[in-house]
C-alpha positions in Angstrom: 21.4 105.3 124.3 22.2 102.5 127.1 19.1 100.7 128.4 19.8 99.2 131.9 17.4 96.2 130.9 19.2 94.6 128.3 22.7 95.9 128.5 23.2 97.4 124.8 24.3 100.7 123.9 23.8 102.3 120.5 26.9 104.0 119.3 27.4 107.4 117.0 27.6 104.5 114.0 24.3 103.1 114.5 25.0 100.2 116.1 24.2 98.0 119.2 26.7 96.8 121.2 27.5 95.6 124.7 27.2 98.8 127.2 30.2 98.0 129.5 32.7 99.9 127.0 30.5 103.1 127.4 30.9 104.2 124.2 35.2 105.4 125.0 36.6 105.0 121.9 39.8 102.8 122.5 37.0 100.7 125.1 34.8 100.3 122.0 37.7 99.4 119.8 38.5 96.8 122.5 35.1 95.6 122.4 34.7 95.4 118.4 38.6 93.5 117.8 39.7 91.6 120.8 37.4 90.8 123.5 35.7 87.3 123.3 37.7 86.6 119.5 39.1 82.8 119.8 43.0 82.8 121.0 45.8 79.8 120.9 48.7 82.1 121.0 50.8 81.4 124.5 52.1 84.7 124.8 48.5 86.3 124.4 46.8 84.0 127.1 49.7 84.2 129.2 49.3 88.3 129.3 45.8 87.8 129.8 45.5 86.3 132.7 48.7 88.2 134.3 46.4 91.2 133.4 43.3 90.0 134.6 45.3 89.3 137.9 46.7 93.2 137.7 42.8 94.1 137.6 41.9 92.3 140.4 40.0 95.6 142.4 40.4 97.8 139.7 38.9 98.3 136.4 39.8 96.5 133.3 39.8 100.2 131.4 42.5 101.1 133.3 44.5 98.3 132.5 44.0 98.3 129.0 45.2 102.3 129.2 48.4 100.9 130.5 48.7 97.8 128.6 51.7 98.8 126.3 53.4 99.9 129.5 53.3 96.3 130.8 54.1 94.8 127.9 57.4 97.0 127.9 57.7 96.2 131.4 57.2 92.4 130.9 59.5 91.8 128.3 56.2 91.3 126.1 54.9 88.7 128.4 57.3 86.1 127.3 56.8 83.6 130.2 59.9 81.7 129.3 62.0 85.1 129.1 60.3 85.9 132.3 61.1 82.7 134.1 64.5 82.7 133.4 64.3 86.3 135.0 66.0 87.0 138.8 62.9 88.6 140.6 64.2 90.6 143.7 65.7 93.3 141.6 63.1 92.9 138.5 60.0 93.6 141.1 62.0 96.7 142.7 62.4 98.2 139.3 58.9 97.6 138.7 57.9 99.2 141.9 59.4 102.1 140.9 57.6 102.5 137.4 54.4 104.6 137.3 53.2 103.3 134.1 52.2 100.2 135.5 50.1 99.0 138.5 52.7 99.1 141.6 51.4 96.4 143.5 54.4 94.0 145.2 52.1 90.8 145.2 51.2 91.2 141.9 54.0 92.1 140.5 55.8 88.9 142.1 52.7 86.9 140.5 54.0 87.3 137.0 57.5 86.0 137.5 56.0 82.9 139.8 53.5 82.1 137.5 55.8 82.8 134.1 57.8 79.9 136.1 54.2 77.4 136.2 53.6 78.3 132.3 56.8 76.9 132.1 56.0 73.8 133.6 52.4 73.8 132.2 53.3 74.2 128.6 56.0 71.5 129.1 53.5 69.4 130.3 50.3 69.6 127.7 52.3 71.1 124.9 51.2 74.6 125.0 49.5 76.8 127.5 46.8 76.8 124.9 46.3 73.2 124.5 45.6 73.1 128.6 43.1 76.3 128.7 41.3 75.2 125.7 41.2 71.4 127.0 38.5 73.5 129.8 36.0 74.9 127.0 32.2 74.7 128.1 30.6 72.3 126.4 26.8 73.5 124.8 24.9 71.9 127.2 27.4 73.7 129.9 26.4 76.9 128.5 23.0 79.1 129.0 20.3 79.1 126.2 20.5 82.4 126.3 22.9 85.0 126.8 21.4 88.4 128.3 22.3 90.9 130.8 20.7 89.1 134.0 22.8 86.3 132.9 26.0 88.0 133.0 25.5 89.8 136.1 23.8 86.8 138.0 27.2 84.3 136.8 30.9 86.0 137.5 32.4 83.0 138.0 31.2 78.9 136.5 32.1 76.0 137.1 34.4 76.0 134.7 36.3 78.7 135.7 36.3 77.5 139.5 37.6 74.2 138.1 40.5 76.0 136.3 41.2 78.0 139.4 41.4 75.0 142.1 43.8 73.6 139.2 45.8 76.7 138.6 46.6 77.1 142.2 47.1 73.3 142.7 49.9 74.1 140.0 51.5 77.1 142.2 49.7 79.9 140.2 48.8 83.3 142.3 46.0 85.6 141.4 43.6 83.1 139.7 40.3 83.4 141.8 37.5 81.6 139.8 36.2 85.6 139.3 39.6 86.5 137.3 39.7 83.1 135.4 36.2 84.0 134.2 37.2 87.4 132.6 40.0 85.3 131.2 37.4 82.8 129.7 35.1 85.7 128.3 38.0 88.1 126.5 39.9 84.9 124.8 36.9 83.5 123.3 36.3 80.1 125.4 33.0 81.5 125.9 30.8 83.9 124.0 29.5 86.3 126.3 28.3 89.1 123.8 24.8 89.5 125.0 22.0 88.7 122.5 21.4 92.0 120.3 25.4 93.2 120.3 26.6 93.2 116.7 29.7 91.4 117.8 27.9 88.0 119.1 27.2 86.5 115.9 30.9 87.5 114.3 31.9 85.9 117.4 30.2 82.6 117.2 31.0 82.4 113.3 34.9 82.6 114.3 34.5 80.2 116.9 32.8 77.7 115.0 36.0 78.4 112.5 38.5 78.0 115.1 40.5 75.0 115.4 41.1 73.9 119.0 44.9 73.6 120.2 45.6 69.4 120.6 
């Protein structure tokens, strides 16, 4: 049972958790291992955000149904593999694969900005060291975390601050409204509502999590 006031659903277990995965089972499973869990690995945040931009009008559901797909497509999201990639033919190809998302822009976006994580990593180290250098501070963060909170903030600071940065770099398809979904599934914020059974695991492995240098 979802209540439209405070954003939890009960599943068939029991259990409260965040509405938005409706219950779908590999939503749910989406919900319960990945989304919000602390990540430093390059290849993981570099898919992200390449995946965030592939939502960008869609929904993030049918993304994640075709995630495996773009991972075969995009060598993996292996930014250095894909930089050292020619692009002309490589976006044709892709145009003509139904597994993915056939949008030319964003298709181009991954190899252009496989090219800046390049350059960024180069530059601070790792890709995660430079998204992690970003992280709200508590006092940058709400007291509380509810439903009205969520819906009244799709973009922060923060992520409007990585986004004038990102595209300062030569990045494509990081609005401050993607960069916040970024933020939100890799664990720089915790944005399990209050009542989800996932917020206090969540908390718990950030406070274990050690920050990339």
């Amino acid at each position: 049972m979802m209540s439209e006031t405070d954003g939890l659903i009960r599943g068939d277990d029991d259990v409260l958790r965040c509405a938005w995965h409706g219950n779908l089972p590999d939503y749910r499973h989406y919900h319960d291992t990945e989304w919000g869990r602390p990540v430093a690995d390059d290849i993981r945040l570099f898919e992200k955000l390449c995946l965030e931009g592939f939502q960008s009008g869609l929904s993030w559901l049918t993304i994640l149904r075709k995630r495996e797909n773009f991972r075969a497509a995009f060598s993996g999201f292996d930014f250095r593999r894909l930089a050292e990639t020619d692009p002309a033919p490589a976006i044709e190809e892709h145009l003509q694969n139904a597994g993915i998302i056939r949008h030319r822009g964003k298709i181009a976006s991954v190899y252009n900005n496989a090219k800046r994580a390049v350059d960024l990593a180069s530059e601070h180290g790792s890709l995660a060291a430079y998204f992690w250098s970003f992280e709200p501070t508590p006092d940058q963060r709400p007291a509380r975390v509810d439903l009205a909170m969520i819906r009244a903030n799709p973009t922060t600071e923060t992520s409007t601050r990585i986004s004038k940065d990102l595209k300062k770099r030569g990045w494509s398809f990081v609005g401050p409204t993607t960069v916040y979904a970024f933020m939100q599934a890799m664990g720089l914020v915790n944005d399990h509502i209050e009542g989800c059974v996932c917020r206090a695991e969540i908390e718990r492995l950030r406070a274990g999590f050690k920050r990339p240098a």
